[in-house]
N, C-alpha and C positions, 0 to 999 in steps of 0.2 A: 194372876194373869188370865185373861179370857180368851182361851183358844181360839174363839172365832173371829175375833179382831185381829185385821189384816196388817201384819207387820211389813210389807215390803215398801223399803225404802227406810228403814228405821233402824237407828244405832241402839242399843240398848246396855250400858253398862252393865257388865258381870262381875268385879272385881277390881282392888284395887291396892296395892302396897306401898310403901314409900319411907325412903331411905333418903340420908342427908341430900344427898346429890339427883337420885332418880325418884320418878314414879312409876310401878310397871302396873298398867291396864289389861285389863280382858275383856274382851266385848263381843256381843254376837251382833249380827245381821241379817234382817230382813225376818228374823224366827225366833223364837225361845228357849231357852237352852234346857229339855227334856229327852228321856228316853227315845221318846217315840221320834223328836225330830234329831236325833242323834242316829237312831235306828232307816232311816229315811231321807239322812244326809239330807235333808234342809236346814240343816244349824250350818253355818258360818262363823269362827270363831275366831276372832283375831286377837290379836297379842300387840302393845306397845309400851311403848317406851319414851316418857317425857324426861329429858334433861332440864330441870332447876338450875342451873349454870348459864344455857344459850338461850332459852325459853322454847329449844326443839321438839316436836313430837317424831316418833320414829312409827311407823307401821310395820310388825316384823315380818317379813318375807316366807313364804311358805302357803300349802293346802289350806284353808280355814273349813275343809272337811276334813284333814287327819287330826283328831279328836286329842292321839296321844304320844304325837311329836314330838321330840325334843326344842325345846324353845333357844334357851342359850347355850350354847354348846361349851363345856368348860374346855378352851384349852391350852390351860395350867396344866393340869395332870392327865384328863383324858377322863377325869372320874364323873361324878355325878354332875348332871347336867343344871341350870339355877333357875328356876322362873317363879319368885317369891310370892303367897298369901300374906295378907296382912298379919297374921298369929307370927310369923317367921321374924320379923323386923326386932331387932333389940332396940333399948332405951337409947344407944348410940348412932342406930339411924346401918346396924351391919345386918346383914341377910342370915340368919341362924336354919342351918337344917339339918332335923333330925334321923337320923339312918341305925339299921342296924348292921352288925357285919355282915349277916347271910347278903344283903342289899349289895355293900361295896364288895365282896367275894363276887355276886352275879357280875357286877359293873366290871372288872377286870377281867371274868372270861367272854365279855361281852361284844360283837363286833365292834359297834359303835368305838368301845375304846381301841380296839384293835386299829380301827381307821383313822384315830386319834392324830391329829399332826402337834398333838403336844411334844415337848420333849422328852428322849427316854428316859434320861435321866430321873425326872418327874414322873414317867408314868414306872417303871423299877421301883419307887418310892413308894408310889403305892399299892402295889404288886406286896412288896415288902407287909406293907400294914396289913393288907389283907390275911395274909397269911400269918399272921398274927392275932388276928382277935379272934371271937368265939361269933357263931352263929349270931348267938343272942346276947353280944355285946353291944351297949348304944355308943354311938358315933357322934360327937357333934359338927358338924358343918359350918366353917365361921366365913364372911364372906365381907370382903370389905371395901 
């Protein structure tokens, strides 16, 4: 990329994953997605979502300068939040993510989950597992 070429007004894909049904995008705008313009809040970073079903594209709503937002907010349990790379995608088109307990231990005493309007039942559920596994035990994340 040549920093001195002027990106404003220019869509730039960042990323891209896809599952039976969705494709979820990253893209910046008007900038390039580096330190310095992350440091400088000139990146712009958006998040969407094409449904394969309607032929919709969705623009997710939110700052495209808070950097490390929570994208989709799970609320099944109130646990890890989902916004898939392509590594993530299993051979059947499901969202796989990889965590470790210390991760969901953080996520349960986490506000976020606390403001969770998932079910309690569901989020006691995973309260439960938390306190259950080891630090350094892996977690898989099935998403379907």
């Amino acid at each position: 990329m040549d920093p001195d070429f002027d990106l404003n007004g220019k869509i730039i894909p960042e990323s891209w994953a896809e599952t039976k049904n969705y494709i979820f995008l990253n893209f910046t705008r008007d900038s390039y997605d580096c330190n310095n313009t992350r440091k400088s809040k000139q990146l712009k970073l958006y998040h969407a979502l094409y449904s394969k079903n309607n032929g919709k594209l969705w623009v997710v709503r939110g700052d495209p300068q808070q950097y490390s937002r929570e994208i989709l907010v799970n609320d099944l349990d109130g646990g890890m939040p989902v916004w898939p790379s392509s590594y993530m995608i299993g051979k059947n088109g499901e969202i796989m993510i990889s965590l470790k307990g210390k991760d969901l231990k953080e996520r349960v005493r986490s506000e976020e989950f606390n403001r969770s309007g998932a079910p309690m039942a569901k989020k006691n559920e995973l309260k439960k597992l938390a306190q259950l596994v080891s630090d350094d035990e892996d977690i898989l994340m099935i998403v379907e």
